[in-house]
C-alpha positions in Angstrom: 91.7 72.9 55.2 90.5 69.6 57.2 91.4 67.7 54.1 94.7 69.7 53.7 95.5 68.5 56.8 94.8 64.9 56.5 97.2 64.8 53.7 100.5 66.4 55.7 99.7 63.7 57.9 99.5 60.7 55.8 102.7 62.2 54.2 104.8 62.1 57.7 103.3 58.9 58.3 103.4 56.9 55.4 107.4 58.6 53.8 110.4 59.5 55.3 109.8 63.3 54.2 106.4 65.6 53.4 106.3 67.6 50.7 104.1 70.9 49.6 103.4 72.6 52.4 103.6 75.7 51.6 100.2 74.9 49.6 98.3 75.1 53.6 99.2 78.6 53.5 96.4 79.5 52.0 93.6 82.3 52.1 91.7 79.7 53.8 94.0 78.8 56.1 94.9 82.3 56.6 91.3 84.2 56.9 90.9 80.9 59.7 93.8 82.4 61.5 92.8 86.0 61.3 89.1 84.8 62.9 90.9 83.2 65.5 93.1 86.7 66.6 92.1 88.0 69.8 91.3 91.6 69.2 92.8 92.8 72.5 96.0 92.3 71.3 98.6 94.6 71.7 99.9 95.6 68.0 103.4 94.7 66.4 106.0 97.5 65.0 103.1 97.9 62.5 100.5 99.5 64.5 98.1 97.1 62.7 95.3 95.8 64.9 92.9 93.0 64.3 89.8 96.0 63.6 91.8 97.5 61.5 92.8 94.9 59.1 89.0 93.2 59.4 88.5 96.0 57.5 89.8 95.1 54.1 90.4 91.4 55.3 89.6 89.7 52.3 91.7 91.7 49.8 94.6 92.0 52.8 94.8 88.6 52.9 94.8 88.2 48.8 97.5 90.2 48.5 99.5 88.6 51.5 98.8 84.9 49.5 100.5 87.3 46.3 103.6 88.5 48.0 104.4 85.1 49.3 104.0 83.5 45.7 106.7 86.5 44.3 108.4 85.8 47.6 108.0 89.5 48.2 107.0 88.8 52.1 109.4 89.4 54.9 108.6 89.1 58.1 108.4 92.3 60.4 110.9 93.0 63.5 109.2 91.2 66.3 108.3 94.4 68.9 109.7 93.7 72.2 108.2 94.7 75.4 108.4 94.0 79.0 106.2 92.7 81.8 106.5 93.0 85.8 107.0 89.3 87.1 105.7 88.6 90.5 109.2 88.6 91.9 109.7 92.2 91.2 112.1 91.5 87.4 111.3 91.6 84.1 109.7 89.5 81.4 111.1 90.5 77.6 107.6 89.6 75.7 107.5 89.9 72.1 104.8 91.1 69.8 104.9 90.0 66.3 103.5 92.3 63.6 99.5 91.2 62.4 100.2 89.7 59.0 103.3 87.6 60.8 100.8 85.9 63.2 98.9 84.9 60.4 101.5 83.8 58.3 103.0 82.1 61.7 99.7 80.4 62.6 99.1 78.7 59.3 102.9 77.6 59.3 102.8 76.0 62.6 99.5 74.2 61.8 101.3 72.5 59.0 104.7 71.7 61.1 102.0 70.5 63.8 100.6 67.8 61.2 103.6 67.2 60.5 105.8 66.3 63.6 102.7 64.8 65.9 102.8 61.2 64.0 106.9 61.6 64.8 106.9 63.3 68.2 107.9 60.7 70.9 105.3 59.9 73.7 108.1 61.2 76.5 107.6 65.0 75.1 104.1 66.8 76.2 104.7 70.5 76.1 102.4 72.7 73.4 100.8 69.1 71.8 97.5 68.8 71.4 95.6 67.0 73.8 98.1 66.3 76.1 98.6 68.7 79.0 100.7 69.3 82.2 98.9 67.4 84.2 99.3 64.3 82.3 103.3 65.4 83.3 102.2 65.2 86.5 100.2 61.8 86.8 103.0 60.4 84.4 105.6 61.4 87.2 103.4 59.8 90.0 102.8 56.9 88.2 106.6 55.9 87.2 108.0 56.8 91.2 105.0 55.3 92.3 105.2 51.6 90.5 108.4 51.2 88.8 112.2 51.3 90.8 112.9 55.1 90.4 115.2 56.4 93.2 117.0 59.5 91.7 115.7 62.2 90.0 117.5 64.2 87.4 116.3 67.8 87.7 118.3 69.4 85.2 117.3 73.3 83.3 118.0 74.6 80.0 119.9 77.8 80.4 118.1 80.4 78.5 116.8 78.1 75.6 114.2 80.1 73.7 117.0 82.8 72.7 119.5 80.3 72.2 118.6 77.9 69.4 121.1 77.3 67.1 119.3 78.6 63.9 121.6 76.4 61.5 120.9 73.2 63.7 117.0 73.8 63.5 117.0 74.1 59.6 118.7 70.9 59.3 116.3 68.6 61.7 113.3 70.5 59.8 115.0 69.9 56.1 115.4 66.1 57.5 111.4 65.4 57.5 110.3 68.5 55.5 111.2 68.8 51.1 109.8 71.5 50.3 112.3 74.6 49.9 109.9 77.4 50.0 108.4 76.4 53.3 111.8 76.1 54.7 112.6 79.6 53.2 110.2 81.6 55.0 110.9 79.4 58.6 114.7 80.9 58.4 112.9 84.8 57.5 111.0 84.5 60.3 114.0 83.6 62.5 116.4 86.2 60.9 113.3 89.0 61.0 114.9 90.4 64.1 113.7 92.1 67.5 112.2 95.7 68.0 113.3 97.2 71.3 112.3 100.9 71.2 113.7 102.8 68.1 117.0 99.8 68.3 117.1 97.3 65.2 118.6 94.1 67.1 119.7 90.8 65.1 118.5 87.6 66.1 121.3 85.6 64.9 120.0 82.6 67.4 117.0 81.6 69.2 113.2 81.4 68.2 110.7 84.3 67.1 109.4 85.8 70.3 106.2 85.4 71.3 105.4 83.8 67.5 102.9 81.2 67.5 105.2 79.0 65.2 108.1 79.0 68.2 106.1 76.5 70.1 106.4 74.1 67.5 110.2 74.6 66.4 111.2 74.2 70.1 109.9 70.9 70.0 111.2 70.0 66.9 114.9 70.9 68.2 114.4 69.4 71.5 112.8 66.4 70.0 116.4 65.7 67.9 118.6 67.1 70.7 117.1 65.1 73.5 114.1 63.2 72.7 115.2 60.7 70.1 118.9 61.0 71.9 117.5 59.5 75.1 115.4 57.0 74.0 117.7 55.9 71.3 121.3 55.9 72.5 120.8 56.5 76.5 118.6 54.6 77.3 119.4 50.9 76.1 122.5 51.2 77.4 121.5 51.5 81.2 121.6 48.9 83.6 119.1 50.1 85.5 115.3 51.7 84.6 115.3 55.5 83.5 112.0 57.4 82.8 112.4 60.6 81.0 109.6 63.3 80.8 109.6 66.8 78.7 107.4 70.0 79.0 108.5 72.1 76.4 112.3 73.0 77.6 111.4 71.5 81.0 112.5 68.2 81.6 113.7 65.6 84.0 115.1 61.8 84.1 114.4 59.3 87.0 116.9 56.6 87.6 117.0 53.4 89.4 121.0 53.9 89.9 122.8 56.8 91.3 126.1 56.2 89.4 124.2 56.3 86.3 122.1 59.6 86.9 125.7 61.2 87.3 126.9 59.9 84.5 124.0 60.8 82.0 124.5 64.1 83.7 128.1 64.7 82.2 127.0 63.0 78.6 123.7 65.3 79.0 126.1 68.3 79.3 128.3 67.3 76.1 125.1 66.7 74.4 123.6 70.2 75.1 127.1 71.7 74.3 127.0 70.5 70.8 123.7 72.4 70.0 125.1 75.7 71.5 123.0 74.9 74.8 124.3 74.6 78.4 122.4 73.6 81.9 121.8 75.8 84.4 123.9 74.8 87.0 122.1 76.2 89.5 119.3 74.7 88.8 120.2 70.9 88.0 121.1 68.4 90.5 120.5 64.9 91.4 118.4 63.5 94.8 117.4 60.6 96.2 113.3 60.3 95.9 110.9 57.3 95.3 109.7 54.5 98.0 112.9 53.0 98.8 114.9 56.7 99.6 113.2 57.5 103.0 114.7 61.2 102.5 113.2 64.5 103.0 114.3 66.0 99.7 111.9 67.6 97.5 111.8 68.6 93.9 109.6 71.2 91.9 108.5 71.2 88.3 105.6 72.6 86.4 105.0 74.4 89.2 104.4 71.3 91.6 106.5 70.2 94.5 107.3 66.6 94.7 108.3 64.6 97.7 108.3 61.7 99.9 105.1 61.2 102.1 103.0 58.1 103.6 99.6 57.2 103.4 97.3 57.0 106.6 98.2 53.6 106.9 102.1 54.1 106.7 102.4 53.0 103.3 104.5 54.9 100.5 102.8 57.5 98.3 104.7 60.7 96.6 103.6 63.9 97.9 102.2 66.5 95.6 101.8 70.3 96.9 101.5 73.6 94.9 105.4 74.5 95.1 106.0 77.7 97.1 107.8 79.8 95.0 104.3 79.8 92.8 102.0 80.0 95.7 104.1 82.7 96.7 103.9 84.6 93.4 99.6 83.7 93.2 99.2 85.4 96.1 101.5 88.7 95.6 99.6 88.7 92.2 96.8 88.3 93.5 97.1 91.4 95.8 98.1 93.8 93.4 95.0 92.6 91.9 92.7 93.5 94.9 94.4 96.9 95.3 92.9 97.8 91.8 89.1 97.3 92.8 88.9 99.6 95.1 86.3 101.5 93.3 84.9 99.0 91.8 81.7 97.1 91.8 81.2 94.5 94.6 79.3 92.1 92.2 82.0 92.1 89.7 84.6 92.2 92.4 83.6 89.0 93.8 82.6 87.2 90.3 86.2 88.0 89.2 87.5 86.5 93.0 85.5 83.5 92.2 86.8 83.0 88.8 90.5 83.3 89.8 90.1 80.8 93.0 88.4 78.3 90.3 91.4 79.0 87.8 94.0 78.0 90.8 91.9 75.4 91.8 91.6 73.6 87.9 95.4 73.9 87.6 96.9 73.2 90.8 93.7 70.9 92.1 95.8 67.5 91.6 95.0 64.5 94.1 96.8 64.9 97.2 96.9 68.6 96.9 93.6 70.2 98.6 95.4 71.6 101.9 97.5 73.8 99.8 94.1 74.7 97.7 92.9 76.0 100.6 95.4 78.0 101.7 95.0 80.4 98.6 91.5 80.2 99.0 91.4 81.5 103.0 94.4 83.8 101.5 91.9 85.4 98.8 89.1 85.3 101.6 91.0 87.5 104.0 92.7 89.7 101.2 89.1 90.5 100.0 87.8 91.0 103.5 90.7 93.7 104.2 90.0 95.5 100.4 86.2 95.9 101.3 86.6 97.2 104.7 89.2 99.7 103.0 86.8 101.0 100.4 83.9 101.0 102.3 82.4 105.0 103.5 79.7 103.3 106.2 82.5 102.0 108.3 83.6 98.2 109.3 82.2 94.8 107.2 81.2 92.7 109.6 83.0 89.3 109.2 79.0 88.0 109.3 78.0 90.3 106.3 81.2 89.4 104.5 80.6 85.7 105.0 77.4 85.8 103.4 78.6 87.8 100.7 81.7 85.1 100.1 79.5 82.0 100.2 77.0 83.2 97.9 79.6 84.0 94.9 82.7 81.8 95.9 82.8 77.6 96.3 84.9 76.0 98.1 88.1 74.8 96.5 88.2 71.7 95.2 90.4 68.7 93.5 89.7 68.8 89.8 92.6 66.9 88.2 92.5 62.8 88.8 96.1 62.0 88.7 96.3 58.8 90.7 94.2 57.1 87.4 96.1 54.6 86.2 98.1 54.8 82.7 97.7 51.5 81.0 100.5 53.2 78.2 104.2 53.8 79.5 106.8 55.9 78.2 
């Protein structure tokens, strides 16, 4: 497999397109995939869970590898579900049957190999070893040293259901000869969605909760955006422009006003073209960086951004957890609480612990520890309130409590170093 690997590689980086792919879906590769399944899963319109095909897996997985050489696999209908979001909607998550996450894993392994040596260093979403936080310290770094003073915070309306599904197969058929691979991409995007006992087409958009959507996402965005900017924008500004992408997330910081709003309206043709569209109420243009003394603010990756000084009055951009997702930590977070009730105050507090130390390796950026805090004393005093609710011998002293809280829970803490400098630029 490691050697597999290597070769998909050396192909993308060595000629203009990779061939054989299809040869890294594999028993190998696949039996890998089916050891890395989380058995906890939920199951797909198949029923199948990850006991229940360890069962047989070997011979499963030999006559998976035989149906794909006849071509006799299709894809199942990807079973649709829904979630409660903090906010009170929704959240359409999809399930794909058991075989299709194999099939799917080994597939965007390959298309992983392939498009890392091609990817462009401005796109960080779902690549490996790169992270959110490098977003983060990337963004501090370019406001921070270089002339930025207007940010473009545009959003993609709706972008994982609406990827043009011709558009896709002809970036991927640009780096990838090999027909069969291809073929079984376009089944997984035409296998359709599972909403009850309703059969519904998906004529556009990437599989649903598939672990090859990841991948093609970036793929599209990379030859819809990516290459666009850095290729025809770009060199044609007066002024310096950074641009940045998480996965559909993105935004472009401009020295010049004028020319923010004008990449706006080109950005809005370009998007067009691909059947995509901004949200308009979600993109805009403001004034930010060392040279705009303005109190606007911006959020992304669930940060807010924003002009701020240093004790000794010099210029530093401001970094806080953005309220909209402290908001939704905490509501989730009491739900939570609500639930242990009954249960064991050792585990109770172990799982407290674990969930302050989760916030704090995500959201503990430099700059950031008063709004740590916050969700910490928020925890303390939710915790405090659910114990003295369950409890049959009366009122938990704040004393007791404390001694209980400091012997399981730390204090919060910064984990994430983004003021290090970045010798590499985008």
């Amino acid at each position: 497999m490691a050697q597999e690997a290597k070769g998909i590689r050396y192909q993308s980086e060595h000629f203009a397109t990779v061939q054989g792919l299809m040869h890294s879906v594999n028993e190998q590769s696949l039996m890998a995939e089916h050891r890395k399944q989380s058995g906890k899963k939920a199951t797909g319109v198949d029923g199948v869970s990850k006991a229940q095909y360890d069962e047989n897996a070997k011979e499963n997985i030999q006559r998976l590898v035989e149906r794909m050489k006849k071509f006799q696999y299709k894809p199942l209908p990807v079973r649709r579900t829904y979630i409660p979001k903090a906010n009170g909607k929704l959240r359409p998550l999809g399930i794909p049957a058991y075989e299709d996450r194999l099939v799917q894993g080994a597939m965007a392994n390959a298309l992983n190999e392939v498009y890392e040596p091609r990817f462009l260093d401005c796109s960080y979403g779902f690549r490996p070893g790169r992270s959110a936080h490098d977003v983060v310290r990337y963004i501090n770094q370019m406001i921070m040293i270089h002339k930025v003073n207007y940010v473009l915070e545009a959003d993609i309306k709706g972008f994982f259901d609406n990827v043009d599904h011709e558009w896709l197969m002809r970036f991927l058929a640009h780096d990838i000869q090999d027909k069969n691979f291809l073929r079984y991409i376009k089944r997984f995007l035409i296998a359709g969605i599972m909403e009850g006992t309703d059969l519904k087409d998906s004529d556009r958009g990437t599989p649903q909760g598939g672990l090859i959507s990841p991948v093609l996402a970036n793929v599209y965005l990379h030859y819809v955006l990516d290459l666009w900017f850095e290729k025809a924008i770009k060199p044609k500004l007066r002024g310096e422009a950074y641009y940045v992408r998480f996965a559909d997330d993105f935004l472009v910081l401009f020295q010049y006003e004028n020319e923010a709003r004008d990449v706006l309206e080109v950005l809005k043709r370009r998007l067009g073209k691909f059947a995509l569209e901004v949200a308009e109420d979600k993109t805009r243009i403001l004034p930010i960086g060392r040279f705009k003394g303005t109190k606007d603010e911006f959020d992304f990756l669930g940060f807010t951004f924003f002009n701020a000084k240093t004790r000794e009055g010099k210029y530093r951009l401001g970094i806080r957890t953005s309220k909209k997702k402290l908001k939704a930590k905490r509501q989730a977070a009491k739900a939570w609480l609500r639930t242990r009730m009954v249960r064991p105050i050792p585990e109770t507090m172990m799982k407290v612990a674990a969930i302050i130390r989760g916030h704090c390796n995500y959201y503990g950026v430099n700059g950031n520890l008063r709004s740590l805090h916050k969700f910490h004393d928020y925890m303390k005093q939710m915790t405090h309130k659910m114990l003295n609710r369950r409890s049959q011998k009366g009122y938990v002293t704040y004393e007791k409590f404390q001694r209980i809280w400091d012997y399981y829970v730390a204090s919060p803490k910064l984990t994430k170093d983004i003021w290090r400098w970045i010798p590499k630029t985008v």
